[in-house]
C-alpha positions in Angstrom: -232.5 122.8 80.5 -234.7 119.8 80.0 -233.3 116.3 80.3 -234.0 113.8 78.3 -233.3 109.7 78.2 -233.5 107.7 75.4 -232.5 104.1 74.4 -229.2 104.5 72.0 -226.5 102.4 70.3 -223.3 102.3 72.2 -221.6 102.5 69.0 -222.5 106.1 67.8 -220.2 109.0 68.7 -221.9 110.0 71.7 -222.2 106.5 72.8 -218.3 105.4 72.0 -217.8 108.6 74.1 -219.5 108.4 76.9 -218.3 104.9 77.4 -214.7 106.1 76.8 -215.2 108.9 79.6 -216.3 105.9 81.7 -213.1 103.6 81.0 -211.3 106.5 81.8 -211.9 107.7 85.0 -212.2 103.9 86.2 -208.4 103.9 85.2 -207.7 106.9 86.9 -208.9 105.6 90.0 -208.0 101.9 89.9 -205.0 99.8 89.2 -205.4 97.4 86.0 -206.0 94.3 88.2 -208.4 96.2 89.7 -210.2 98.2 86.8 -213.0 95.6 85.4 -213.3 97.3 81.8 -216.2 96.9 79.7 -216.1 98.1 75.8 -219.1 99.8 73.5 -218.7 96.4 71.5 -219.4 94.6 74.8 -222.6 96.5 75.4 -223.7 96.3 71.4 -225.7 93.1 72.2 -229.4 92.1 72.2 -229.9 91.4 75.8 -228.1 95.2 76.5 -230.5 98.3 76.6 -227.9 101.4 76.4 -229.1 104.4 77.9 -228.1 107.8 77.0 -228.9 111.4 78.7 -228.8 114.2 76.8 -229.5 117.9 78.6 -230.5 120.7 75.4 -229.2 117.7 72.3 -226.1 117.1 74.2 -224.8 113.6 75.5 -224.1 114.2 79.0 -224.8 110.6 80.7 -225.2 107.1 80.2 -226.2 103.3 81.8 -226.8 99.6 80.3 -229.4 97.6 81.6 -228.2 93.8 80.9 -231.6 91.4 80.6 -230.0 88.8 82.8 -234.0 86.9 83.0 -235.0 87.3 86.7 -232.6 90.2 87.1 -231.3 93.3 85.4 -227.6 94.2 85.7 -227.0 98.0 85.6 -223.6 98.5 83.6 -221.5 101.5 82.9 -223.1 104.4 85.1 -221.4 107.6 83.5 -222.5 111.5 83.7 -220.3 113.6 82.4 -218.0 115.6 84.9 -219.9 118.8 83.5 -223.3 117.5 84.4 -222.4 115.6 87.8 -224.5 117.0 90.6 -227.7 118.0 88.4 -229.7 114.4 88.5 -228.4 113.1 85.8 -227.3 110.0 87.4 -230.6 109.8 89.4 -232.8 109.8 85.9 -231.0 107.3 84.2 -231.0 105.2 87.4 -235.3 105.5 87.6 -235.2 105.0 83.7 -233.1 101.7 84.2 -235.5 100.7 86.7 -238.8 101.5 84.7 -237.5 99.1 81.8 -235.9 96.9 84.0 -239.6 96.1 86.0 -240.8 96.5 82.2 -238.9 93.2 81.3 -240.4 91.0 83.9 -237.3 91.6 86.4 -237.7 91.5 89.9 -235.0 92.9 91.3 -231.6 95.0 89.9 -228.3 94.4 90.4 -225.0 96.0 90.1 -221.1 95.2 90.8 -219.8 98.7 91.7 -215.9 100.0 92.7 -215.4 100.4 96.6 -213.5 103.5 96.0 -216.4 105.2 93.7 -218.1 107.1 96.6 -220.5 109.3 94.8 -221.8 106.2 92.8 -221.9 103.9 95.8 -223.8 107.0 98.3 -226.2 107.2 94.9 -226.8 103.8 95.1 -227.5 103.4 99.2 -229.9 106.6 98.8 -232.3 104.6 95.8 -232.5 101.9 97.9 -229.9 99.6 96.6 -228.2 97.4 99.4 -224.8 95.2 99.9 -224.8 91.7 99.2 -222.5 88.9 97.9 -221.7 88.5 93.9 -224.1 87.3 91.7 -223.8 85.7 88.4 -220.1 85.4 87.2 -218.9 87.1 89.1 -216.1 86.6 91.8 -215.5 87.8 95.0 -213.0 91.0 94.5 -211.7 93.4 97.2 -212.2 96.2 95.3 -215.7 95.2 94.4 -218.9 95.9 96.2 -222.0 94.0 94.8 -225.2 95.8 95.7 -229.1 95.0 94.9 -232.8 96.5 94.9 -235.9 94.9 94.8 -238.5 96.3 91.5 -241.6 96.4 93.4 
């Protein structure tokens, strides 16, 4: 079952999906103060490169780069529950960081939940590390803000 990646609108079936399974089990986990949504719409912009995985035609994953001019800002990590666990997650992650180093960035950044501990352990094992927020941001307790340098 070959995987591929391609760049997609947010707004097509598959995307509006994908982002909906995202919302969702962000809600499931986190209270409404806590859950930090983020819409298709939102990511339907010209500084947003949407991501999609698809394993045999099928949407099974999804992640925004956000062209933030240093920095890229990965957004909206999703795989499928279906397709968690066969690197998924991992080749969307390398494919952000191809285009992201493509656009001139030298590093990537991310806001992630603290309670998302599959995302957060993916993150750690590609090299991203802890630091403090970055751009908008604010400090949250339920936030961790991590970072990798593209070399």
């Amino acid at each position: 079952m070959t995987l591929s990646i391609s760049v997609e609108s947010p707004l097509t079936p598959d995307g509006l999906a994908l982002v909906d399974g995202s919302e969702q089990a962000l809600r499931a986990v986190y209270s409404a103060d806590e859950c930090f949504t983020f819409s298709a719409r939102e990511l339907d912009r010209p500084e947003i490169i949407f991501l999609v995985a698809r394993r045999n035609a099928a949407a099974v994953g999804c992640v925004a780069l956000v062209d933030c001019g240093t920095y890229g800002e990965v957004k909206r990590l999703f795989v499928t529950p279906a397709a968690r666990g066969t690197g998924a997650a991992r080749a969307l992650m390398a494919q952000l960081e191809t285009t992201s180093r493509a656009q001139g960035h030298t590093r990537v950044m991310l806001e992630t939940g603290d309670k998302l501990a599959a995302a957060v352990a993916l993150y750690r094992d590609l090299g991203y590390a802890k630091r403090g927020p970055f751009g908008s941001y604010a400090d949250h307790p339920a936030s961790l803000f991590m970072s990798k340098p593209l070399s």
